[in-house]
N, C-alpha and C positions, 0 to 999 in steps of 0.2 A: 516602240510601244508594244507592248505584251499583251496578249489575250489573255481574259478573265474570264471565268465563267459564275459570273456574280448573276442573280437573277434582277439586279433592278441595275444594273448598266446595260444602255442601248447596244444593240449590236454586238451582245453576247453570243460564245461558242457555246455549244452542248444543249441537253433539254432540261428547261427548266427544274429547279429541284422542289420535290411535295413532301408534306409532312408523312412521314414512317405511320401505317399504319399498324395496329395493335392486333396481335392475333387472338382468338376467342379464351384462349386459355390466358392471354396478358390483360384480355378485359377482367376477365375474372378477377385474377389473382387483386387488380388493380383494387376493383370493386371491395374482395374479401378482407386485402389487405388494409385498404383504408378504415373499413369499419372497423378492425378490429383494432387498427392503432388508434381509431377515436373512444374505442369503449376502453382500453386499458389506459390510456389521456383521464378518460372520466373518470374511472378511479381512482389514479394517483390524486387527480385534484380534489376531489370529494374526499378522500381518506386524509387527504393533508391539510383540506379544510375544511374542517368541523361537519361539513356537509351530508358527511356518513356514519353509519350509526354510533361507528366505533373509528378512532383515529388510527390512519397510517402507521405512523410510529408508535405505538401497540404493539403493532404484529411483531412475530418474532424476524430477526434480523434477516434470514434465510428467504423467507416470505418477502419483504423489503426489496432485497436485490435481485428478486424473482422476477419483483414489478418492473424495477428499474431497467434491468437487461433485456424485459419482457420490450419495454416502450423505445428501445434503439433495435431493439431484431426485425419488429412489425414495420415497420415503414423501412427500414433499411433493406431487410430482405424483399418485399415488394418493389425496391428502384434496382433492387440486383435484376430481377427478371422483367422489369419493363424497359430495362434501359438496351440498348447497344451491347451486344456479347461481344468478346475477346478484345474487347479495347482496355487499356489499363486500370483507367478508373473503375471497367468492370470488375478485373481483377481484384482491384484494391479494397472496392465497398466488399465481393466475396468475401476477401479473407477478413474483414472485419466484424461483417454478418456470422459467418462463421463460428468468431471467438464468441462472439457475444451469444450464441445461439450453446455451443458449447457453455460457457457458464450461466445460460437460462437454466439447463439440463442437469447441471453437477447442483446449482442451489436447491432446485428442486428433490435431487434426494434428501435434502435435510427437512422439507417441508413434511410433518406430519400432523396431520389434523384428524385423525382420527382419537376416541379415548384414549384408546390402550398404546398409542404410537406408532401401530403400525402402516405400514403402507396401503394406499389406495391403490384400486386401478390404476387410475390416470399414470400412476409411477412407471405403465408398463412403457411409456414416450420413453422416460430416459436410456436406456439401453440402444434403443432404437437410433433417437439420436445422436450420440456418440457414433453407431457402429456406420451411419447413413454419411457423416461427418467425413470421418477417417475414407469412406467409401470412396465419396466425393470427390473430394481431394488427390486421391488415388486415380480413380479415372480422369482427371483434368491431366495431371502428370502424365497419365499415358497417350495425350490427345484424343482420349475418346469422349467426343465432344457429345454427344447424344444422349450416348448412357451416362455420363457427368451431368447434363441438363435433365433426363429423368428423374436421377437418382434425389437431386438438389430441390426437383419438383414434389417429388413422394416427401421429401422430408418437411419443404414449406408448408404442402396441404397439412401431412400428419403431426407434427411437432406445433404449430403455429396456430393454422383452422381448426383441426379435431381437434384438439387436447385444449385449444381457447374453446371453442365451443361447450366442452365439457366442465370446461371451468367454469360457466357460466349458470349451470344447470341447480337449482334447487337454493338450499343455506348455503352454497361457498362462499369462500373468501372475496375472490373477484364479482358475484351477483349483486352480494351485500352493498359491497363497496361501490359499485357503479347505479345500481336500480334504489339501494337503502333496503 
């Protein structure tokens, strides 16, 4: 017979195993990242059902896929950083988060809501994210696991927190949609 180290068999080896606790920076992200995956939740559903001033499928297409990529990057990227680093599934939600985070970023150049077409502020995210993206990825390749977990950090808070926060702010698109 073989030793386990199961915690509910009698006369188990080893010490007991506890649940992983959450560093203050993974409560955050936790905390930020749910609420924001609930208020872009609230818009899609509101904009899709009649619930908002003006319907979803209205906007222009670009806008649409903004939302869509918006509502797989926010909780996707939140389990990339609460979950277990360098295990594979880490990997795997990364590079998925990733893409989707990449095409949050390229939709959003075609987003123009101003009269005259030109760009907003907010626009100045896209460059950032691509070049924070490529960064990334770049340092994980080289095993520089820190400055890759920074880098990845700087890009959740700014591409995701700030630029949703700011989306939030006054008539936009996403206030409307989620507050009416």
């Amino acid at each position: 017979m073989t030793a386990l180290s199961l915690p509910f068999l009698p006369g188990r080896t080893g010490a007991p195993r506890t649940a992983r606790r959450l560093t203050l920076v993974q409560t955050g992200i936790l905390i930020c990242g749910s609420l924001l995956t609930l208020l872009i939740a609230a818009a899609i559903l509101r904009g899709s059902t009649g619930s908002a001033p003006f319907s979803l499928w209205q906007l222009p297409p670009a806008v649409i896929v903004h939302l869509l990529t918006l509502q797989v990057a926010a909780p996707l990227g939140t389990y990339v950083f609460v979950a277990r680093k360098g295990t594979p599934r880490h990997r795997l939600a990364g590079r998925i988060w990733c893409a989707f985070m990449l095409a949050t970023a390229l939709s959003a150049y075609f987003i123009r809501t101003s009269p005259d077409g030109s760009m907003s502020l907010i626009h100045l995210f896209i460059p950032g994210t691509i070049l924070s993206i490529a960064a990334g990825i770049w340092l994980a390749r080289r095993h520089r696991v820190k400055a890759h977990e920074r880098m990845f950090l700087q890009l959740y808070v700014g591409a995701l927190l700030v630029a949703g926060f700011f989306a939030y702010q006054g008539d936009r698109t996403m206030a409307v949609l989620t507050f009416g």
